[in-house]
C-alpha positions, 0 to 999 in steps of 0.5 A: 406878630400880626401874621402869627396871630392870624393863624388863630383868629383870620381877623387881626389881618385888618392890621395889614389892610387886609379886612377879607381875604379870599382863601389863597391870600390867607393861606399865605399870610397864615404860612408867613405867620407861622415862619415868622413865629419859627424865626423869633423863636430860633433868634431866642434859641439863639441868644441862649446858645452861642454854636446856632447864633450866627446861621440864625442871625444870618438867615433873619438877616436875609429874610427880613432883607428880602422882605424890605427889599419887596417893600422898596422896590414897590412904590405902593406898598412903601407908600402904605408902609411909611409910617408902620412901625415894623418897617422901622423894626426891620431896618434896624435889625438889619444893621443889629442881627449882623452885627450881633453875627460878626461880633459872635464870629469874632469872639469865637476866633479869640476863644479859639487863639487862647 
């Protein structure tokens, strides 16, 4: 939620670490906080609406992937990242959204066969 909050206020970066951007760098946390904002608000999108489910779980699924990929592969940032709960948030939705995706799927193959 932090980059999303910083669209309006710059300062709640400070939860990131970082405490003064310079202009390209806020820029793109502040583009990140707003896709992450559309992400949440197609994964409520799609606990309401069984036929955008599974595409929305997907790409979560693979954003949120990338992202604790880039977090693993750099020593740095995973040393900074230990004990931050959204990296823990992350690993579980990586294991909960596709499995919410292949139960959705399934439902959907048993709807279809009655």
């Amino acid at each position: 939620m932090t980059p999303a909050l910083a669209l309006v206020s710059p300062a709640q970066l400070a939860g990131y670490g970082v405490t003064a951007p310079d202009a390209v760098v806020l820029t793109l946390l502040q583009h990140r906080g707003m896709l992450q904002f559309a992400l949440g608000a197609a994964i409520v999108w799609a606990g309401f609406d069984r036929r955008v489910r599974v595409p929305i779980l997907l790409g979560a699924t693979i954003t949120k992937g990338t992202g604790v990929l880039l977090t693993l592969i750099r020593p740095e940032v995973l040393a900074a990242s230990a004990g931050n709960v959204g990296l823990w948030f992350d690993l579980v939705c990586l294991v909960v959204l596709p499995a919410v995706a292949v139960t959705t799927l399934a439902r959907g193959r048993q709807d279809r066969a009655r």
